[in-house]
C-alpha positions as a printed NumPy array, in Angstrom:
array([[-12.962,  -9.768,  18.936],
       [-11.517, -10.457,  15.767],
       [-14.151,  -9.098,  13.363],
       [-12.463,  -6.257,  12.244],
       [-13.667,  -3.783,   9.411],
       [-11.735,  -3.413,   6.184],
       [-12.451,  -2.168,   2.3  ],
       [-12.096,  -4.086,  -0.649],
       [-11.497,  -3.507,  -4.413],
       [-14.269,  -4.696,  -6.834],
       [-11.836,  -5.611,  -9.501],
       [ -9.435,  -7.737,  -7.164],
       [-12.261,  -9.457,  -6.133],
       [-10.833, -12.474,  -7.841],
       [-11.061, -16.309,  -6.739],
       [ -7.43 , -16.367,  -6.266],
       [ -7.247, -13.135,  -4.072],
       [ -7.699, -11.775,  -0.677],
       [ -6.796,  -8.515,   0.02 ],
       [ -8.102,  -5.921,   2.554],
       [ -7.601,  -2.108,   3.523],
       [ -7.64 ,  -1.764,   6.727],
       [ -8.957,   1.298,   8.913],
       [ -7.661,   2.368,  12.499],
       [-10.388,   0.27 ,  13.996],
       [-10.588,  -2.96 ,  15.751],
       [ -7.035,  -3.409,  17.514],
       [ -6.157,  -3.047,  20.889],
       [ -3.337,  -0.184,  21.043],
       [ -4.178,   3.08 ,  23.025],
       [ -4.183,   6.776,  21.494],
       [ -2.391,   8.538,  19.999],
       [ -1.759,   4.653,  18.222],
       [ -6.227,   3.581,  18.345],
       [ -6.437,   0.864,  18.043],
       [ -5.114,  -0.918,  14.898],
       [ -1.633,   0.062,  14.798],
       [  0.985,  -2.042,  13.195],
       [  3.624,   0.261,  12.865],
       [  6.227,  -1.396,  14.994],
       [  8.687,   1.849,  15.024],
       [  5.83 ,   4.846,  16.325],
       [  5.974,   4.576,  19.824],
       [  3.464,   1.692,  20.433],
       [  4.348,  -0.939,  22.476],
       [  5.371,  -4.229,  20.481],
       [  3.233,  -6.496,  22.239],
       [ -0.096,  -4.036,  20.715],
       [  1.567,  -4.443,  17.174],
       [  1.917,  -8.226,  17.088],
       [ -1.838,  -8.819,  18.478],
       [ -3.082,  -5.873,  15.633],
       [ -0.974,  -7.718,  12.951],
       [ -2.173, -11.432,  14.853],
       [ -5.577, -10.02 ,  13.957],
       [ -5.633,  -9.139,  10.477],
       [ -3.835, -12.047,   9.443],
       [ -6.909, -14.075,  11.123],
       [ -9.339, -11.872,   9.816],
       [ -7.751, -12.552,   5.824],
       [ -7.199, -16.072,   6.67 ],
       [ -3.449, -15.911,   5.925],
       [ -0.76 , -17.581,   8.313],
       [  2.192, -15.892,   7.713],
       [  2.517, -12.288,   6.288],
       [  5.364, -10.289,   5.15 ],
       [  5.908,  -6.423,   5.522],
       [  8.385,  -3.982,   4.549],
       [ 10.443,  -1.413,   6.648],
       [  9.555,   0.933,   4.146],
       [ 12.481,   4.189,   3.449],
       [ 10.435,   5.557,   1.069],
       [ 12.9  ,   4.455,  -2.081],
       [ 12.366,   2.503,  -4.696],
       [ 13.746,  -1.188,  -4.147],
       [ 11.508,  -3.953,  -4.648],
       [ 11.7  ,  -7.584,  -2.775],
       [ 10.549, -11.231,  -4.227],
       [  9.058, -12.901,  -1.632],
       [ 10.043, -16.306,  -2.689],
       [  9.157, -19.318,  -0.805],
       [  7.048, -18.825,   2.68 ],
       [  8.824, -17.582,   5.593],
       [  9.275, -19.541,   8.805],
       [  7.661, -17.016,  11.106],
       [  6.078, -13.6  ,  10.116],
       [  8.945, -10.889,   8.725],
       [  9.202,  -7.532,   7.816],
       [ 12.221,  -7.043,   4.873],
       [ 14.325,  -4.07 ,   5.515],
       [ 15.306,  -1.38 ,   3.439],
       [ 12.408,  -1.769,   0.678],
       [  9.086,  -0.253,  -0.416],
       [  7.674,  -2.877,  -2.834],
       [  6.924,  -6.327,  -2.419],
       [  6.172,  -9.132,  -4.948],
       [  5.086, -13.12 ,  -4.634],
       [  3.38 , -15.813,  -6.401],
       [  3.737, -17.945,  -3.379],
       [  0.39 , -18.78 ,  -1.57 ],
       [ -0.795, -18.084,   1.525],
       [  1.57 , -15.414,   2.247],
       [  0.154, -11.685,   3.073],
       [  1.856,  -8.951,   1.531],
       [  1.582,  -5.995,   3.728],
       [  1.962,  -1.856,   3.36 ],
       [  1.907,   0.641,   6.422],
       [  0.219,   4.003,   5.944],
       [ -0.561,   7.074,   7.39 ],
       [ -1.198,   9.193,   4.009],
       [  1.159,   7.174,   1.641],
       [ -0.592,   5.134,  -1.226],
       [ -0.657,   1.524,  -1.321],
       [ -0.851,   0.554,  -4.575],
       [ -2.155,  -3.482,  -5.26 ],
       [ -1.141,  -5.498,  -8.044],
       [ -2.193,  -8.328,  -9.623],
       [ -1.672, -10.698, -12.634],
       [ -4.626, -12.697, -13.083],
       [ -2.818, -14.874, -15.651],
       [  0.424, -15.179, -14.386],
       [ -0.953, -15.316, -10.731],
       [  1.418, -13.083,  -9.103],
       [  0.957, -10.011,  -7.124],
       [  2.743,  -6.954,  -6.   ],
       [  1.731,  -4.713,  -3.148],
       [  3.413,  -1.12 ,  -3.415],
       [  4.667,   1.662,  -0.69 ],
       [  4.093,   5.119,  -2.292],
       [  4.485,   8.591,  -0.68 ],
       [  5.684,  11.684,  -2.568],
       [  8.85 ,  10.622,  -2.878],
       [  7.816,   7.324,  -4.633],
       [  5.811,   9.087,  -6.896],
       [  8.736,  11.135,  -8.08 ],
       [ 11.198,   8.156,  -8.01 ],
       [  8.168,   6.256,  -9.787],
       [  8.1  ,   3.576,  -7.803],
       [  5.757,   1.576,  -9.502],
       [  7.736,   1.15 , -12.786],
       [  9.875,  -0.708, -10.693],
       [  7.494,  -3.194,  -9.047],
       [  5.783,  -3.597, -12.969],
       [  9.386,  -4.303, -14.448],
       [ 10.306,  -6.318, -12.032],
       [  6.937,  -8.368, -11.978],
       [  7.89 ,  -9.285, -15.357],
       [ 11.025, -10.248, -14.87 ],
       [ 10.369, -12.586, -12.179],
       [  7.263, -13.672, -13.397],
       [  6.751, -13.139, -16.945],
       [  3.888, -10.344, -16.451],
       [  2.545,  -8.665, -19.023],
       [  1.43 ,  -5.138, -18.175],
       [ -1.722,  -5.007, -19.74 ],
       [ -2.979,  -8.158, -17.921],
       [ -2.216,  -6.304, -14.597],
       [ -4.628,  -5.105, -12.013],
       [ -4.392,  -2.205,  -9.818],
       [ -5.999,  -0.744,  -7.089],
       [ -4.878,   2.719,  -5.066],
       [ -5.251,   2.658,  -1.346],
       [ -6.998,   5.819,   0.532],
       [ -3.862,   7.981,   0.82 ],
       [ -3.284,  12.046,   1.172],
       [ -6.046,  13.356,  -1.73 ],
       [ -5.548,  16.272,  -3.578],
       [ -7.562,  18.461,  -1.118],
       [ -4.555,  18.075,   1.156],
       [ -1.763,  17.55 ,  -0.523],
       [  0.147,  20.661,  -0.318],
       [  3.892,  21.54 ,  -1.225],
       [  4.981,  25.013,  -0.907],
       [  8.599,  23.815,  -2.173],
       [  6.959,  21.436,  -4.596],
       [ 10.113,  23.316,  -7.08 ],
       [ 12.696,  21.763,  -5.419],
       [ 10.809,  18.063,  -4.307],
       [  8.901,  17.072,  -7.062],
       [ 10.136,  16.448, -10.417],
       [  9.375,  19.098, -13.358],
       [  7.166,  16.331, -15.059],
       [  4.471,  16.237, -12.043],
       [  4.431,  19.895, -11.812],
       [  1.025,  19.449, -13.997],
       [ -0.86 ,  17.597, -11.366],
       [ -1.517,  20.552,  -9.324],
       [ -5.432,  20.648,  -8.648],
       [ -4.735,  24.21 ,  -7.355],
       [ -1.574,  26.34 ,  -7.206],
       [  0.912,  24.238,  -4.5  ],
       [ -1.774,  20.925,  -4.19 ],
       [ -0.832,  17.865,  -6.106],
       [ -3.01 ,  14.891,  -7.46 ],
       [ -1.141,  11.627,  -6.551],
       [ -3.602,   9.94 ,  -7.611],
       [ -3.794,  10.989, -10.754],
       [  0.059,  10.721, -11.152],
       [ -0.53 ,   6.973, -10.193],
       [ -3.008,   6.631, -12.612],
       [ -0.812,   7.853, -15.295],
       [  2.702,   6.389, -14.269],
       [  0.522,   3.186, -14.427],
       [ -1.148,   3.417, -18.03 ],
       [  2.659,   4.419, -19.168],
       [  3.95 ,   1.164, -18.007],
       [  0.79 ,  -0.205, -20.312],
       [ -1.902,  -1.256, -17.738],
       [ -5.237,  -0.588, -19.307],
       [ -7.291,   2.208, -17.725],
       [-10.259,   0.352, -16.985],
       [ -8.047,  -1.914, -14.649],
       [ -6.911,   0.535, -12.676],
       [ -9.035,   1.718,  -9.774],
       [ -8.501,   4.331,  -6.889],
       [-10.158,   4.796,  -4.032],
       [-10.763,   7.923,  -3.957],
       [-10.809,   8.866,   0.042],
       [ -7.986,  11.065,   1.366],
       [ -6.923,  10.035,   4.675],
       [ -6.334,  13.605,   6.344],
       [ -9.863,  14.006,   5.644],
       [-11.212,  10.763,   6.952],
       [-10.881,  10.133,  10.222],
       [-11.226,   6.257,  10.326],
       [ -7.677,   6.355,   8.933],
       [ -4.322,   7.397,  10.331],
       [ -2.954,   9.949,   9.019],
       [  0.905,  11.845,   9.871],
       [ -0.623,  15.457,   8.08 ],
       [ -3.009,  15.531,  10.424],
       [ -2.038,  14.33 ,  13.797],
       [  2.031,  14.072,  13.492],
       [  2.397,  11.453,  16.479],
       [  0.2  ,   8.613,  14.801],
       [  0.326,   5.146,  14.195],
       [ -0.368,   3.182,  11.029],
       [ -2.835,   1.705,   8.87 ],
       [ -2.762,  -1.508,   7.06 ],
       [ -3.186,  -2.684,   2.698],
       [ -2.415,  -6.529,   2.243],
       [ -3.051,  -8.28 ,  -0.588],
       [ -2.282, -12.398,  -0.833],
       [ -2.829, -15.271,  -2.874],
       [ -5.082, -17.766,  -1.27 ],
       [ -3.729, -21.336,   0.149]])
C-alpha cells in the first residue's frame, strides 16, 4: 500500500540525505485530485491529504514533515527545532533546516522545486518557484539566507530542479508586463520562456558551481504522471521533499 513511486537526484544522493519527487501516483484521493494529492486547499477532502502526506512521510522514513502555504513571494522560513505534530508555515515559499529527521516539503502543479543542500555545513533548503519566483528570484533569498543561518558557502551548495512547466509550454503573451526585462532572453521561441535555464543561471550568480546544479528536465504539462494547473485547471498537487536523515 505504501510503496509509492518517486524520482531522485544523482547528486543528492548523499549519506546524509533523503529526498524524493513525487508523481500523482500511489495515494488514495479521487479525480480530478488521483491519487497523491497533498494540496490541502484544491477541493480534496482533508482526510485524502493527511493519508497522501501519512504516506510519503513513511515511504522517506521521516516522522514529522513541514510544508509551506506557498503565495508565490519570496519569504523564506528556518525550520528550527522539530515540530510537535506535522505543520505547514504560512505565508512563505522557501524553507530551510539543519535539524534531522524533519521533511521539508514543496507542492506543485508546474512550479519548480528547487533542492538545496550543503554537504559541509549539513543544511538544506527546499524552494517554491513559479514565474513569479523566478522574477522575484527567489532563490537568492533561500542561498543568502542559508548563509546567514548556517554559515553556507555557495559554492559548496547542491541543487537539483524539480519537473516543473518546460519551455515547450511555458507561454506568456504579456510576458512585457510580468516578467522582468532581464529574463526577456530566455525565450526558446517568441512568447515561451526557459525557467529552467533562468534557474540555472540565477543559481551560478549566487556562485554555485555548474556541475552541481542539476535539472530534471521533464515538463509537467507534458507528462502526465504529474499534476499540472496548465493543463487541467481543477488539479491537485504533487510533492518535492528533501530531509536530513535521523
Amino acid at each position: 500500500m505504501n510503496n509509492i513511486p518517486y524520482h531522485t537526484f544523482p547528486g543528492l544522493a548523499l549519506p546524509f540525505l533523503q529526498h524524493g519527487i513525487f508523481t500523482r501516483q500511489g495515494g488514495v484521493s479521487p479525480a480530478p485530485f488521483d491519487s497523491l494529492n497533498v494540496g490541502l486547499t484544491v477541493g480534496d477532502p482533508l482526510p485524502h491529504v493527511g493519508e497522501n502526506r501519512r504516506r510519503i512521510k513513511k515511504a522517506l522514513g521521516f516522522e514529522k514533515m513541514v510544508a509551506a502555504r506557498q503565495v508565490h513571494g519570496t519569504k523564506v522560513s528556518v525550520v528550527e527545532k522539530p515540530p510537535a505534530a506535522d505543520l505547514e508555515i504560512d505565508g512563505c515559499d522557501a524553507l530551510l533546516t539543519d535539524v534531522a529527521g524533519i521533511g521539508l516539503m514543496i507542492q506543485q502543479a508546474d512550479c519548480q522545486a528547487i533542492l538545496l543542500a550543503d554537504p559541509v555545513r549539513r543544511a538544506i533548503a527546499a524552494v517554491h518557484c513559479g514565474w513569479r519566483g523566478s522574477a522575484a528570484n527567489i532563490v537568492e533569498a533561500a542561498v543568502l539566507t542559508m548563509r546567514q543561518a548556517f554559515g553556507s558557502r555557495p559554492a559548496d551548495l547542491l541543487a537539483a530542479v524539480s519537473p516543473a512547466l518546460g519551455p515547450c509550454c511555458a507561454e506568456f503573451r504579456h510576458y512585457r508586463s510580468e516578467l522582468p526585462p532581464a529574463l526577456h532572453a530566455y525565450q526558446s521561441k517568441p512568447g515561451y520562456f526557459d525557467f529552467w535555464a533562468i534557474s540555472r543561471a540565477q543559481l551560478q550568480a549566487l556562485g554555485l558551481q555548474p556541475d552541481r546544479i542539476e535539472i530534471a528536465g521533464c515538463c509537467t504539462v507534458c507528462h502526465g504522471q504529474f499534476f499540472s494547473y496548465r493543463r487541467d485547471k481543477i488539479t491537485g498537487r504533487h510533492a518535492s521533499v528533501i530531509g536530513i536523515r535521523a
